[in-house]
C-alpha positions in Angstrom: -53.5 64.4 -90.3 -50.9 66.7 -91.7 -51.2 68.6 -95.1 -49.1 67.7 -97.8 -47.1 71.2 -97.4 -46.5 70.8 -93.6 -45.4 66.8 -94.8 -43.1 67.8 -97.4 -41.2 70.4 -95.1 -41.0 67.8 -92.1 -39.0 65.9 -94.9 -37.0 68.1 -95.7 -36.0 68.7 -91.8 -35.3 65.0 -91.3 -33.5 65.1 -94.6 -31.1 68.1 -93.3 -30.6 66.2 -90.3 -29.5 62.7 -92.0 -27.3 64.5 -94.6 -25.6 67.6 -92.3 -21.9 67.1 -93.7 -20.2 67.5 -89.8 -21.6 64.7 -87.1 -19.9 65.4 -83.9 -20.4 63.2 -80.7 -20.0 65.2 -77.3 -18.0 63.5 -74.2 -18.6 65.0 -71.1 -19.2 64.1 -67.7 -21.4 67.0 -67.2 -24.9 67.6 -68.4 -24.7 71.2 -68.9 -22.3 71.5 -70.9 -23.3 68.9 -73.5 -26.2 70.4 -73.3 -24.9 74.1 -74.0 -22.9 72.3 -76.7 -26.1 71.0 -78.9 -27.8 74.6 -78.1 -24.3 76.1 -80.2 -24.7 73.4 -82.9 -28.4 73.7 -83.3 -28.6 76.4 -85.3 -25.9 75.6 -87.4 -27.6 73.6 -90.7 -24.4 71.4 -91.3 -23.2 70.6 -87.9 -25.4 67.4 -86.2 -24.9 66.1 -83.1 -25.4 62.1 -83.5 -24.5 60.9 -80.1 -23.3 61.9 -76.0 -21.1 60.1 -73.9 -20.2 60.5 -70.2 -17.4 57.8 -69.5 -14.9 56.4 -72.1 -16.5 53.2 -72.5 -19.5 54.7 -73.7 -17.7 57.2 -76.1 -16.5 53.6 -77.4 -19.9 52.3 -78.3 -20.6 55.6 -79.9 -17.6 55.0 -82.1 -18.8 52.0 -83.4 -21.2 53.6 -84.8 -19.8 57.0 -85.9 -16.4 56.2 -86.5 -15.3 59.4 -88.9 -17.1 62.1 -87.3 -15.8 65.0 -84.9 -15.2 64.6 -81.5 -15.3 67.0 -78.4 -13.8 65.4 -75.4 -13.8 66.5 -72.1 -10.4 66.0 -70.8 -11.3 64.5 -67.5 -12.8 61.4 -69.4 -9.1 60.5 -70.1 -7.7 61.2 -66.9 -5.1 58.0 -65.7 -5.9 56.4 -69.0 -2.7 57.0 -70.9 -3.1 55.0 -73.5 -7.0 56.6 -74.4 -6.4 58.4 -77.2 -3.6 56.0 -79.3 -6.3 53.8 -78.7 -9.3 55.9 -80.1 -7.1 56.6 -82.9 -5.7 53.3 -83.7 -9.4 51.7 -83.6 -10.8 54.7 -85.7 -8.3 56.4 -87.9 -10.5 58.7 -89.2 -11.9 60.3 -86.2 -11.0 63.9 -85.2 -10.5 64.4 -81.6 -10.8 68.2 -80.1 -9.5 68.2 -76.2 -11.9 70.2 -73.8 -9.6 71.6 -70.8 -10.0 73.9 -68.1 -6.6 75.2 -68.7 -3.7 75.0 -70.9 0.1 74.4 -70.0 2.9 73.4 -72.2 3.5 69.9 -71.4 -0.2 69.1 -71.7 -0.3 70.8 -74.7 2.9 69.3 -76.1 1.7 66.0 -75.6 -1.8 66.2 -76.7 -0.6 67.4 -80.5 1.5 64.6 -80.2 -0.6 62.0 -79.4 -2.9 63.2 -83.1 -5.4 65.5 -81.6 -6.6 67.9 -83.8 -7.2 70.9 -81.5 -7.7 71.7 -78.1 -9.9 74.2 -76.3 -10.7 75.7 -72.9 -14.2 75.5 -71.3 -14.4 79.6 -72.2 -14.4 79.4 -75.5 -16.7 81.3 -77.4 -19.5 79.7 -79.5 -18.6 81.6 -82.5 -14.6 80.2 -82.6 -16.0 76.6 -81.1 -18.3 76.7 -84.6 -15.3 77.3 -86.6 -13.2 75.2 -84.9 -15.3 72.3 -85.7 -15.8 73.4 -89.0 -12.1 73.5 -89.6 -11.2 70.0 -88.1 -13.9 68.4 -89.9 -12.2 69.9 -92.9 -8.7 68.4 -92.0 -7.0 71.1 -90.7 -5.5 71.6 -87.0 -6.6 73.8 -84.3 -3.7 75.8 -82.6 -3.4 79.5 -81.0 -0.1 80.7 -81.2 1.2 80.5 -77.7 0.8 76.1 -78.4 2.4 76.5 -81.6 5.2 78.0 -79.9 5.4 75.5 -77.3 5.4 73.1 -80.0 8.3 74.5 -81.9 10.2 75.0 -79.0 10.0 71.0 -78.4 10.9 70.2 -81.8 14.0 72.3 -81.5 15.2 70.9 -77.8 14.1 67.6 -79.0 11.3 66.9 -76.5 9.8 65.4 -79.2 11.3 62.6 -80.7 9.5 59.7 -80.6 11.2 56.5 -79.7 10.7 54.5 -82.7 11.4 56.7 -85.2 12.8 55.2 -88.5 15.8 56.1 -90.1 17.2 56.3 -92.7 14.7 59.0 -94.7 13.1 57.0 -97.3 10.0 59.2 -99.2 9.4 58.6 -102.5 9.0 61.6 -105.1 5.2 61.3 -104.6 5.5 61.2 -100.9 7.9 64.3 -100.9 5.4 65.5 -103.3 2.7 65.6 -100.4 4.8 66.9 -97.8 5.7 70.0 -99.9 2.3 70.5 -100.5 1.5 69.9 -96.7 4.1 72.7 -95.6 1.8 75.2 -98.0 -0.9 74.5 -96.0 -3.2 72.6 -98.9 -6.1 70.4 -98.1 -6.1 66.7 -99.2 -8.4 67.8 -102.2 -6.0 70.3 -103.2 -3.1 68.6 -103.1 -5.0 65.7 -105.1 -5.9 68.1 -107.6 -2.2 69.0 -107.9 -0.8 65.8 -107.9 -3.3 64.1 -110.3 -5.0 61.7 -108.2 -7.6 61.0 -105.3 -8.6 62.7 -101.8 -8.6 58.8 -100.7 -5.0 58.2 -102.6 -3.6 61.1 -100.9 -5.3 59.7 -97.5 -3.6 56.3 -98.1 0.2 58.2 -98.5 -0.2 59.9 -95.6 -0.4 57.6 -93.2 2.6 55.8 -94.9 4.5 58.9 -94.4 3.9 59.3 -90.9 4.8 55.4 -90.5 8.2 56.3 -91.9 8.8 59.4 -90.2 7.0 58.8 -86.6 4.5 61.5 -86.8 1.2 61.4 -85.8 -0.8 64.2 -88.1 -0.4 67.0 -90.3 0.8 69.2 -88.0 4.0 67.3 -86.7 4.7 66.6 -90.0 5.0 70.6 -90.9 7.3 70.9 -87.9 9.3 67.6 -88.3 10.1 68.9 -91.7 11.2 72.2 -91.0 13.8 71.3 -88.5 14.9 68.0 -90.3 17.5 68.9 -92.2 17.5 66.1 -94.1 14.2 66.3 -94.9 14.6 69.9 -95.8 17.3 69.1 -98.5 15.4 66.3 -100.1 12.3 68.4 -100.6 14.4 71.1 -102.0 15.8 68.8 -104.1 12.6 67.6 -105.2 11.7 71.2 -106.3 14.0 71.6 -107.8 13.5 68.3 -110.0 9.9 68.5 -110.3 9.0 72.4 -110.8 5.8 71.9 -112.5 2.0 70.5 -111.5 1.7 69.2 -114.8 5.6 66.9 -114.3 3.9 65.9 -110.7 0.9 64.8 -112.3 2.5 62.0 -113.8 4.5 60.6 -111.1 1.4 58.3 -110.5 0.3 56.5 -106.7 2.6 54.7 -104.1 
């Protein structure tokens, strides 16, 4: 029988384990590496592990059941299915994908930021910058070394880009061009809800009505849609120029 002391820290382990604030699920067809994956996270007291995959079927199921959490996926998973991660994303818009590859080139990486993923990493990455990365996409932000930011630009300006159904004319309301300003200074949903008055989940909510309207997929094209659109450009300029102050924003209420 255990004693009381041994009892009471066995429940705060299990409690750690149930409330760690980053769950990640791992697809990979190979052992190893999930394996050297929940080594990383291990010692790391608010990243968890909840669930392994090693076909895309299976990363499905593990969806269902952890449908806001991180996810590292091995690139090969998704090989000939074109349509795999629209899919994920439409049938879990929370989730946050992070592409495993072997190597990098700029179509691939063009058209994986496209698509919503969050980052993507090489099989050599460190277990020190695979922490952080984590940490960050769990947080909201997006993963990109400069060499893929500069691939990205340079599609935005030749127009590789543009997405088929992309609506026109621009139509943002003052609190959506309130949100993109804030999103081209780099603020976090609960910043931007601090300066615009309202809700993490309110702010949530407009974004994916903005990137309805403008035919993005994430933060990230959104930052480079709007500095190239010039239209975009003048109306947020505009809007600065309108609304100067937090305090004015504040009271522009929700869409």
């Amino acid at each position: 029988m255990l004693s009381p002391t041994l009892t009471a820290r066995l429940d705060d382990f299990r409690k750690q384990e149930t409330t760690a604030s980053i769950r990640v699920v791992l697809a990979d067809k190979q052992p190893i590496y999930r394996m050297g994956m929940k080594k990383i996270f291990a010692v790391e007291d608010d990243i968890r592990v909840v669930a392994e995959a090693e076909i895309l079927s299976n990363l499905s199921d593990a969806l269902e059941r952890y449908p806001t959490g991180v996810v590292l996926l091995e690139s090969h998973i998704i090989t000939g299915a074109k349509e795999a991660i629209p899919d994920l994303l439409h049938r879990f818009p929370e989730l946050k994908l992070i592409i495993q590859v072997d190597e990098t080139s700029e179509a691939m990486m063009v058209d994986l930021y496209r698509q919503g993923v969050r980052g993507v990493i090489t099989r050599s990455i460190s277990a020190e910058l695979l922490v952080r990365c984590v940490r960050r996409i769990s947080a909201g932000e997006t993963w990109i070394n400069n060499q893929s930011l500069g691939w990205l630009l340079e599609a935005y300006r030749s127009g590789k880009h543009n997405p088929t159904d992309r609506r026109a004319p621009l139509n943002l309301s003052a609190k959506q061009l309130a949100i993109v300003g804030c999103i081209m200074r780099a603020m976090r949903n609960k910043e931007i809800a601090y300066q615009t008055g309202t809700t993490e989940q309110v702010i949530k909510n407009s974004l994916r009505k903005i990137y309805e309207k403008l035919g993005v997929s994430d933060r990230l094209e959104l930052a480079l849609y709007a500095l190239h659109d010039q239209t975009l450009k003048s109306s947020l300029e505009e809007y600065e120029r309108e609304v100067p102050t937090p305090q004015t924003r504040q009271q522009l209420g929700t869409d």
